[in-house]
N, C-alpha and C positions, 0 to 999 in steps of 0.2 A: 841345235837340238839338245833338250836338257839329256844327262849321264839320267841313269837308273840311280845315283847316290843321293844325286841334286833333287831329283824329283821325290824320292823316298824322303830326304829333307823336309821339302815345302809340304810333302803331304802331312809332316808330322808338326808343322809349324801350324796349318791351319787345321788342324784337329785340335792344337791345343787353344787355339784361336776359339773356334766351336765350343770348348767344352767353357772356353770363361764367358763366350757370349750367351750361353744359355745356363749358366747361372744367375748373369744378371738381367737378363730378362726373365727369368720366372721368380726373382726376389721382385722384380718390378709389380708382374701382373698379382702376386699373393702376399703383398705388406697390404696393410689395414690403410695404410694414408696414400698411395699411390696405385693401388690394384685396380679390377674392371670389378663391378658388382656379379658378373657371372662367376668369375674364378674366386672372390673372395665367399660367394655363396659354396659353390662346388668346394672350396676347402673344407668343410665342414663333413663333407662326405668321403674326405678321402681317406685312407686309411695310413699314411703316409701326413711328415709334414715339409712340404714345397721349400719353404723355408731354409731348412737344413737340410734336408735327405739329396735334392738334387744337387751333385755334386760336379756333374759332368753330361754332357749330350745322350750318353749310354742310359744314365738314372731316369730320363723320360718315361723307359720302357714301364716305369712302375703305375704311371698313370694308366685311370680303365680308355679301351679304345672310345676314342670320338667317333660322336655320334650327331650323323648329318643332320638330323631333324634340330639337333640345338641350334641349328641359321635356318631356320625355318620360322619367321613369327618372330614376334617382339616379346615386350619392349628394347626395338635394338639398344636403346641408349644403355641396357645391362652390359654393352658388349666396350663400353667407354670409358679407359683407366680413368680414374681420380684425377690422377698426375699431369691428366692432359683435357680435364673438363672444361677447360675456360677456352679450349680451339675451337675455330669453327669444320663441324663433321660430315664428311662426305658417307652418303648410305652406298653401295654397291649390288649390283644383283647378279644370278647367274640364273643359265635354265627359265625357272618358270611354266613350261609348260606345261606340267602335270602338277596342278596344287599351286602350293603357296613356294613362291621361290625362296633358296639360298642366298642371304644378304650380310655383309659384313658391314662393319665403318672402316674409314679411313680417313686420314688427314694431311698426312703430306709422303705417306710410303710411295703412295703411287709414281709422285714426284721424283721420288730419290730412287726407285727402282729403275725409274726410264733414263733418269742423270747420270747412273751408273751406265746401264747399256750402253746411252752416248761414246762413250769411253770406249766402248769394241767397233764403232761403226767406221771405216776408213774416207777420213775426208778427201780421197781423190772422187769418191763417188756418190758419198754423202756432203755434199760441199757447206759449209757453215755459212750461213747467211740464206740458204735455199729455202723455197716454199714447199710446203707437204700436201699432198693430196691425202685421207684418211680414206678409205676402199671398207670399210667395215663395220660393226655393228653399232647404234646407237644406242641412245633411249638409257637408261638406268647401271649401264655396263660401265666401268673399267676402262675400258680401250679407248672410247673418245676421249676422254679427258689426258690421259698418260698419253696417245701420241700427241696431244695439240701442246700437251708441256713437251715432251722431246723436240718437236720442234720448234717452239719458243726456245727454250735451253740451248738449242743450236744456231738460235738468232732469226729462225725465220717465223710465218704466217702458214697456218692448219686451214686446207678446206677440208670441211667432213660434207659427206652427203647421209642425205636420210637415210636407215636401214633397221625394221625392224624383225628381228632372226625368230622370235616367238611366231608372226606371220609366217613367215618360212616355212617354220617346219607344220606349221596345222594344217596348210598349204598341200604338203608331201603326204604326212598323215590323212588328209581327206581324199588326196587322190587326185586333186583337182592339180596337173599340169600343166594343162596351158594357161592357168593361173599364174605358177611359177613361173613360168616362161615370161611372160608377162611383168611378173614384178623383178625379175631378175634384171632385165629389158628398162625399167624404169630406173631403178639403180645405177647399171652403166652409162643407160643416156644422163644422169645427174655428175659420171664421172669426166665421161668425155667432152662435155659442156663446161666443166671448169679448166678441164686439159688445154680447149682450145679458145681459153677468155684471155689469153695474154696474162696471165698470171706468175709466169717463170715458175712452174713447179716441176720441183728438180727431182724430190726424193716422196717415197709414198707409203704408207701403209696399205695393204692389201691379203685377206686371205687366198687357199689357190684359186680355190672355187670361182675366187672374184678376179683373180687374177688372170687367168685363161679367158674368164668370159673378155675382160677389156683386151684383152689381146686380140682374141678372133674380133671384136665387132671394130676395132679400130681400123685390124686390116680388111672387113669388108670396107671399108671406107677409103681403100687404098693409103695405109698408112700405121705407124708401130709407135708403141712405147717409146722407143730412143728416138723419132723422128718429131714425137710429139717435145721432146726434152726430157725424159725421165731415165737418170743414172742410177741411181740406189735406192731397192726397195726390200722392206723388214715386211717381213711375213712371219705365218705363224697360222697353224690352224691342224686339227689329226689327218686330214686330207694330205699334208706334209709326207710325200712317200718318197723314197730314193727312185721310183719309175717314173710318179708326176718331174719330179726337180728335174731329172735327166730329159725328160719332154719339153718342159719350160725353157731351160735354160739349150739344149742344141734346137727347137722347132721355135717356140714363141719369141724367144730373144733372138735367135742367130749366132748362140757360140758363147762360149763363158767371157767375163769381162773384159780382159784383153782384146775378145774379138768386137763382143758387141755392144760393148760399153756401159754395160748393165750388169751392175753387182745386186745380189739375190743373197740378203741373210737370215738361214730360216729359226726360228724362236719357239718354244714352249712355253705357253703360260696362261695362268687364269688369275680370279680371284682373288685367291687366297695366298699363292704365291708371288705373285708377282712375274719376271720373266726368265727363262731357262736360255742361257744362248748354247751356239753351238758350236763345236769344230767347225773350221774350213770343210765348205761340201766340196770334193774335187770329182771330176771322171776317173784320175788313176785309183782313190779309193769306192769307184762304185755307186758314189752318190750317196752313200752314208751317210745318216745326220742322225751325232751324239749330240744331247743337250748338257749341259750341266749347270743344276741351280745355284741359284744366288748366295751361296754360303760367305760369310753365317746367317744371315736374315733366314736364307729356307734353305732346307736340306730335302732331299728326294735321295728312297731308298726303293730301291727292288726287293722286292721281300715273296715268300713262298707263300704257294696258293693255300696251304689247308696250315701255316704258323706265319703271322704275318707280324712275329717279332723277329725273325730269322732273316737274314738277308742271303739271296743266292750265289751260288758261284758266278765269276765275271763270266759273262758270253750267255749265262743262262736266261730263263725267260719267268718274270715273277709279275706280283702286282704292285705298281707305282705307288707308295707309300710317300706322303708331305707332310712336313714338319715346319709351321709359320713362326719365326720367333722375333717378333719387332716390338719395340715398346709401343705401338697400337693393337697387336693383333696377335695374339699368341693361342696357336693350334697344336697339338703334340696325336703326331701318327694318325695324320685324315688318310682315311684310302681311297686315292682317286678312280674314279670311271676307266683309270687306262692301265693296260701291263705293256711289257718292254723287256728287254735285254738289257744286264746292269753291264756297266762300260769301266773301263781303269782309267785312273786319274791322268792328265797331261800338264803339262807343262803352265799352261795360261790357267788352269782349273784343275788343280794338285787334288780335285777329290772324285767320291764315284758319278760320273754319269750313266745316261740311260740310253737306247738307243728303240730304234723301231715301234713306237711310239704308236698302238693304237687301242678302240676300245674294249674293255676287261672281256674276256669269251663270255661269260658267265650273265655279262650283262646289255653284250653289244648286240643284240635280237630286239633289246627293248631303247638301243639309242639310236635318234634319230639325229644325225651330224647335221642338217641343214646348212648354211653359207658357210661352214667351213671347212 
């Protein structure tokens, strides 16, 4: 276990880390010959110049708060550095359901988000060379593509199944139930029918929501996850609660990995970030799950409800503040849908994370979580 010195160390090494990667990525996105046409437009307006003034992670603060509706609507290609015009560009979407959705580009983040991950996932249970089952949404999102590169990257073959989350939730919102029931019911039977085609899929992606259902409907079938061959699955979704995991992993699995042979690691991420992993969930701590983002690419701050340039005392409860900084995609201080508990740094991830993890008070009357 790292000392209190070692760790005050690496925290002060990757801050300093932070503060040079996010110089050069905002000399990236505001030179005249390498920038996105949104930011070299938006310089014009700022009252500051990007240039010289950001100095350090901290100097962000002076940019005005972003503003969701600028990924709403085109032309996305405004949203495409110079420096990187001649790639071929992936568009992304979130949401959607109300209006016109939130859309970024992207080009190979996705990639080296999930390559990174790789890195955390333990090959007794993720075994290299395995096949992935993908449990989650399709259609213009993110997630299919990032897991079917994770696992290629780890040598094996992605089945995805069809899943459109927009249906979902119109679905909830109309009322219509056994609708959902119904399409839920199509979904799994699309998962359990690749489970059992002789395909050796070893490792999966899955939300909980999606995860529970294949649990229960396999064992009506007289039969489990581990029975079918699946040892390691990456989750992720605000469903994510320290009551569901401790459900999951002592009633649907049969006992943490040791017993049931099935490792469960749960992740935060969207869009714009990319993926947050987490501490080890254990029963001695509760079932707790800190995430901590991908720094330096993203940073995630807990910050105060009524100064949301403030960040709260550790243990406190604020709003989830993200910070994208890659040479594709550079966001400074988006505030997410969700508030949390800000977390102290450890050992494997020397900076703050976040913990409990769900939607903002303010705005969670008007969200509708659907499949996840």
């Amino acid at each position: 276990m790292a000392s209190d010195g070692d760790l005050s160390a690496a925290a002060s090494a990757a801050r300093a880390a932070l503060d040079a990667h996010t110089v050069e990525t905002v000399a990236w996105h505001f030179h005249d010959s390498t920038g996105c046409p949104f930011w070299l437009e938006k310089k014009r307006e700022l009252k500051f110049d990007p240039l010289t003034e950001i100095k350090s992670y901290d100097d962000l603060k002076k940019f005005p708060a972003f503003e969701d509706e600028w990924l709403r609507g085109g032309p996305v290609r405004r949203w495409v550095p110079k420096g990187l015009a001649d790639k071929p560009v992936y568009v992304f979407e979130t949401g959607g359901t109300t209006g016109i959705p939130k859309s970024r580009i992207a080009i190979d983040d996705f990639r080296t988000d999930y390559s990174n991950f790789s890195d955390t996932l333990p090959d007794k249970y993720f075994p290299k060379g395995s096949n992935w089952l993908m449990l989650g949404p399709s259609g213009p999102r993110r997630l299919r593509l990032a897991v079917e590169h994770l696992a290629q990257h780890r040598g094996g073959i992605c089945f995805c199944i069809d899943l459109d989350p927009r249906w979902v939730i119109k679905l909830i919102k109309k009322g219509w139930m056994e609708h959902l029931e119904a399409y839920k019911k199509h979904c799994i039977d699309q998962a359990i029918t690749i489970l059992g085609a002789g395909h050796d899929v070893k490792c999966m992606f899955g939300t909980p929501k999606l995860i529970e259902a294949l649990c229960l409907a396999l064992e009506e079938k007289g039969t489990s996850l581990a029975e079918q061959g699946i040892t390691g699955i990456f989750s992720g979704g605000t469903e994510f609660t320290p009551q569901w995991t401790r459900f999951c992993v002592e009633e649907l699995f049969g006992g943490p990995p040791e017993k049931s042979g099935i490792y469960m690691t749960p992740t935060y991420g969207n869009t714009l970030m990319g993926l947050a992993c987490s501490k080890p969930v254990t029963k001695e701590d509760g079932y707790k799950i800190s995430y901590y983002a991908p720094q330096p690419r993203a940073v995630v701050e807990v910050v105060e409800f009524d100064d949301y340039d403030k960040v709260v005392e550790y243990g406190a409860t604020g709003r989830v503040k993200l910070t994208t900084l890659t040479k594709e995609f550079f966001v400074p201080g988006f505030l997410e849908r969700d508030e949390g508990e800000r977390e102290k740094p450890f050992a494997k991830y020397p900076w703050d994370g976040v913990s409990g993890v769900r939607p903002f008070h303010e705005l969670a009357d008007a969200t509708t979580v659907g499949v996840y």
